[in-house]
C-alpha positions as CSV (number, residue, x, y, z in Angstrom):
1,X,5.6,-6.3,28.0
2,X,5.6,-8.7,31.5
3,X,8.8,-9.7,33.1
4,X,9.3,-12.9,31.6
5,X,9.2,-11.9,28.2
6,X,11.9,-9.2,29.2
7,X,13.8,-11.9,30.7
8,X,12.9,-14.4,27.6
9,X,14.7,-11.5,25.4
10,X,18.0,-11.0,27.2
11,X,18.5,-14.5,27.2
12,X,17.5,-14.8,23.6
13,X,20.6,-15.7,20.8
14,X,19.0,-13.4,18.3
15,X,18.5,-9.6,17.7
16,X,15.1,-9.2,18.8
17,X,13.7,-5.8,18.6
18,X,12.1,-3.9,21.9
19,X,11.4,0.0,21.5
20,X,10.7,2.4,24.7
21,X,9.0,5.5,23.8
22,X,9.3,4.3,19.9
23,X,13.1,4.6,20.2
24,X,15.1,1.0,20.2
25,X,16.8,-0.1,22.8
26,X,18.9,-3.0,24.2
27,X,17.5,-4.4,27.9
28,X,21.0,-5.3,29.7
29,X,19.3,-6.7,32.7
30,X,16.0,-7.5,34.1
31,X,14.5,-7.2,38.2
32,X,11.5,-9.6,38.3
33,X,10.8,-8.6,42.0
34,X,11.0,-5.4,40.9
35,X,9.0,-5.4,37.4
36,X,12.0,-3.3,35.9
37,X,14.4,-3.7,33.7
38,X,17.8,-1.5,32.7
39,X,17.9,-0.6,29.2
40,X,20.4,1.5,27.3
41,X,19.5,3.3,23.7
42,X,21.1,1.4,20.9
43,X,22.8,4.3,19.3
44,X,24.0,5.6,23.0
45,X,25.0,2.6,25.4
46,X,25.9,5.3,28.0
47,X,22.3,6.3,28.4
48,X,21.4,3.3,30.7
49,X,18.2,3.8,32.5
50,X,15.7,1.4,35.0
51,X,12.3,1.2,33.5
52,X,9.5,-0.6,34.1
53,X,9.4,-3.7,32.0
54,X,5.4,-2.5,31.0
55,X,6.8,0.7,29.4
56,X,9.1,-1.6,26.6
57,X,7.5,-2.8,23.6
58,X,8.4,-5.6,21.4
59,X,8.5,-5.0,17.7
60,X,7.3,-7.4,15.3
């Protein structure tokens, strides 16, 4: 994924799937200087983590 479709996703109004590693996750904020974004696993907010926006995947 590039930064502006990260960034194109957290602003989205709908659900819109993104997996890391196959395993679903919400991004919470994106770093376009940076390339990163924070993401937390759906079932466990409190595992927040930065990742590069290239390691998220969108799922169609």
């Amino acid at each position: 994924m590039n930064v502006h479709r990260a960034q194109e996703i957290l602003a989205a109004d709908e659900k819109i799937t993104v997996e890391l590693n196959g395993v679903p996750v919400w991004i919470d904020s994106v770093d376009s200087s940076k390339a990163v974004a924070k993401v937390h696993a759906e079932e466990n907010p409190a595992d927040a983590r930065l990742v590069t926006v290239q390691e998220l995947e969108e799922v169609h």
